[in-house]
N, C-alpha and C positions, 0 to 999 in steps of 0.2 A: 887266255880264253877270249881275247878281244882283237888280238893283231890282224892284219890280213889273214883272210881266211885260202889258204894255198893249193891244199889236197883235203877232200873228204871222201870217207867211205860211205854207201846208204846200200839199204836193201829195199828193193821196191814191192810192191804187193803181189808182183805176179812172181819172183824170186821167194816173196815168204810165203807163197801158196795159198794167196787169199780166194785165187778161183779153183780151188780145190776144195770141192765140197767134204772130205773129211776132214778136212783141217779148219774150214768154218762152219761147221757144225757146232763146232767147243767155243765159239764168240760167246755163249753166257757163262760157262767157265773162266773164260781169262778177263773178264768184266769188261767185254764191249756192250757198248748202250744198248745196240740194233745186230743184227744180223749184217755182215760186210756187204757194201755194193763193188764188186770188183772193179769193174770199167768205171765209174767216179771214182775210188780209191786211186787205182792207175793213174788215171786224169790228173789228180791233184799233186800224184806225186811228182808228173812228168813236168809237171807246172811250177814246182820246187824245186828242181835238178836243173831246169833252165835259167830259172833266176841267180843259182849257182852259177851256172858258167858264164852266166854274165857277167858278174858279180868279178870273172876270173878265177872261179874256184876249178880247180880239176874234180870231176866227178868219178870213182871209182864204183861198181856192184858188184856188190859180194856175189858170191858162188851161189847156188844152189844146196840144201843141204837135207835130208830127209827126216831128220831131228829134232827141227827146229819147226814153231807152231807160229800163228798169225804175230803175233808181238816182236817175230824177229825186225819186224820194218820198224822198228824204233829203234835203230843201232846205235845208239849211244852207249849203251846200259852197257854192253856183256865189254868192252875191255877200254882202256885208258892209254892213251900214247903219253909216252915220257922222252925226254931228251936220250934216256937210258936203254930206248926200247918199249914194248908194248906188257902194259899188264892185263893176266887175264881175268877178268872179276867173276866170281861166284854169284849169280844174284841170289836174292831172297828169294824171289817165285818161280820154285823148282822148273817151272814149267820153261825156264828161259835159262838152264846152264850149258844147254848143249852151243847155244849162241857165242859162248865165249871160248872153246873149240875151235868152233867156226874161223873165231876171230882170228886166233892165235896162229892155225895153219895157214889163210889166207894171206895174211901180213908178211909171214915167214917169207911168201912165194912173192912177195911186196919187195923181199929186201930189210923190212921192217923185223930188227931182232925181238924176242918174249922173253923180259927184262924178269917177270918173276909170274907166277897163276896162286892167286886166292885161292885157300884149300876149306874143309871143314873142320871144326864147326863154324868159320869162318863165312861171312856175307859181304858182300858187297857190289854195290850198282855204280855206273856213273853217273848215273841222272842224283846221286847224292853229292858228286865230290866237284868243287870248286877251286881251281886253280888263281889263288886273294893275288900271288906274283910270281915267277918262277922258281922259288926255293919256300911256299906254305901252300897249301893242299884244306880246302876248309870240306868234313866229311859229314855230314847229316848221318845220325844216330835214329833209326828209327826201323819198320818191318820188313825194307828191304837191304840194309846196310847193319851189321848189329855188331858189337863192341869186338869182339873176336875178329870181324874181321878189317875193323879200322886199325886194330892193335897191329895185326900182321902189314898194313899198307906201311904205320910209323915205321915201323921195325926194317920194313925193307928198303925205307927211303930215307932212311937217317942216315946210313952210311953214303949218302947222297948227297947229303945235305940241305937236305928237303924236310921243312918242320909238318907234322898233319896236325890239325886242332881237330874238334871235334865238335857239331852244331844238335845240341837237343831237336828234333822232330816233334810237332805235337798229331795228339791220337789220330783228329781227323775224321774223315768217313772211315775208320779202321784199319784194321791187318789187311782186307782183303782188297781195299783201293790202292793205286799207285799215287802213294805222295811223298814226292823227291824233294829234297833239299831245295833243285830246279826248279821245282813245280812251284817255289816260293820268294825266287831269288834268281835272276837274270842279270849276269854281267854285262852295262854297256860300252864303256870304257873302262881305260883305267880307274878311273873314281867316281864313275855314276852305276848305279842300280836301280835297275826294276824291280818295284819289290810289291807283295801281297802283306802288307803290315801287319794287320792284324793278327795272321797267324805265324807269324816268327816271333822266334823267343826272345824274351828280354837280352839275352846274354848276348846272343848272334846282332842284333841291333846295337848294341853295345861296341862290339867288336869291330865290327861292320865301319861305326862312326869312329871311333879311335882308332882308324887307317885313314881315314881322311874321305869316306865314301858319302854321294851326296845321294837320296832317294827320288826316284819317281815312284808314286804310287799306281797301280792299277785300278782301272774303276771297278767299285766293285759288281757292278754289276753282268761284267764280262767274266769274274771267277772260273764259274764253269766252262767257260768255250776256251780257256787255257790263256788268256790274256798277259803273264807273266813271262810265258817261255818265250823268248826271244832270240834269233840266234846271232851274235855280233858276228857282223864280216869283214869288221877293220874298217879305220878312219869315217867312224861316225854313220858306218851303215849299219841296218839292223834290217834281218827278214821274220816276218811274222804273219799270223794269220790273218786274213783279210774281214773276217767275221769281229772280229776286237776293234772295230772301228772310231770308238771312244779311245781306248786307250792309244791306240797309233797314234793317234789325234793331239795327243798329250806329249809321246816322242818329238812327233814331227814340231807341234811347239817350241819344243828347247835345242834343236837345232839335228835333230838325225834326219839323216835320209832311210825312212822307213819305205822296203820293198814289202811284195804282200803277193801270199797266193791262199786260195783257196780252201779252206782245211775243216770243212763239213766231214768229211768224213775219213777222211786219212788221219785227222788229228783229233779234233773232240770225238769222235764215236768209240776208241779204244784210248783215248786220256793220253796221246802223246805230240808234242808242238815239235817246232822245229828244228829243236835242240835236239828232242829225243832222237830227230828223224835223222841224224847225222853224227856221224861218228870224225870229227877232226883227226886227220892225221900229220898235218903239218900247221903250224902259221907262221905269218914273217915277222 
């Protein structure tokens, strides 16, 4: 989750149909803050997609797809690339399984094979699952990820050789908030983390320190505007929200090159940073 960042996939606001007034009509359905601004949403995204190709990332956009509702611009969630091929995850919030579909046919036409698809009663996000090194998989337990279907990720990725642990989630603002694993836990390197201390469970801090991981804290006062999600693009770069200006502040301290684009409304008004906004499909 740290190497250079090579190939990503994103979907952008006008691909998930944010200026499509049936489709954001449902913004207090899917728990956007506000009502979407399309041309600022766009703006911000296009302002992340260049930071990307600076960065040297290849930028890919997904397809178009009629199934899928505002939250598809968070493409992280609906699938997981593996050295074995693509899995396709089940989310928790019905309203986003048609996104990993998406995922799955799109990649196909990538080249990219669909190593295994999350079934029911089985859940699963990826803004839960943390790749700790290439053969452990760490999966946050919680409203969008539920034991059924971490069980099925072990299962399919032990013949791999790939261990999954399993990270308690705590309640939070509820069922009906998105809170990922991510939303708590930012990989920067190999052995540093961003992290939201407070609400991580003993055992994951635990774990976390007994691999040799060292913490940054976020300030708390940034919580809300997503100050944790951070997205690593290899040797020591990290892109983030431009609005978390304390905690960047703290990166840039300990020696990252912190990039920054603007995330009023592409990321805090529907609860997803830059991590969610990007779906990795390669690194070096």
């Amino acid at each position: 989750m740290v190497g250079p960042l090579q190939r990503v996939l994103v979907c952008s606001p006008r691909t998930a149909g944010w200026n499509q007034p049936e489709r954001a009509a449902r913004w207090r359905d899917l728990g956007f803050h506000h009502a979407p601004d399309f041309a600022t949403a766009q703006s911000q995204h296009d302002a992340l997609c260049r930071e990307l190709e600076t960065a040297g990332t290849e930028v890919i956009e997904a397809p178009p797809a009629p199934d899928v509702s505002l939250d598809a611009v968070y493409a992280h969630d609906a699938s997981l690339a593996t050295d074995f091929g693509l899995i396709v995850m089940r989310p928790g919030k019905a309203n986003r399984v048609a996104e990993g579909r998406t995922h799955g046919s799109f990649c196909t036409h990538l080249g990219i094979p669909t190593l295994a698809k999350i079934v029911a009663p089985g859940t699963t996000e990826a803004g839960d699952i943390l790749w700790l090194d290439s053969k452990t998989l760490l999966i946050g337990h919680g409203y969008r990820t539920n034991a059924a279907g971490i069980e099925q990720m072990r299962a399919l990725l032990a013949p791999k050789g790939i261990g999954v642990l399993s990270a308690p989630l705590p309640y939070g603002p509820g069922p009906s908030a998105c809170l990922h694993l991510m939303s708590l836990i930012s990989l920067l390197d190999e052995r540093t983390a961003l992290v939201d201390l407070p609400w991580l469970a003993v055992e994951t801090v635990e774990l976390l320190k007994s691999r040799g991981y060292q913490f940054i804290s976020i300030d708390d006062s940034e919580r809300d505007t997503l100050a944790c999600n951070v997205l690593a693009l290899g040797g020591k770069r990290l892109l983030a929200i431009e609005e978390n200006r304390n905690t960047n502040a703290r990166l840039r301290h300990v020696g990252f090159d912190v990039r920054t684009f603007p995330g009023s409304e592409i990321c805090i008004n529907g609860s997803g940073g830059p991590t969610c906004l990007t779906r990795p499909l390669l690194r070096g």
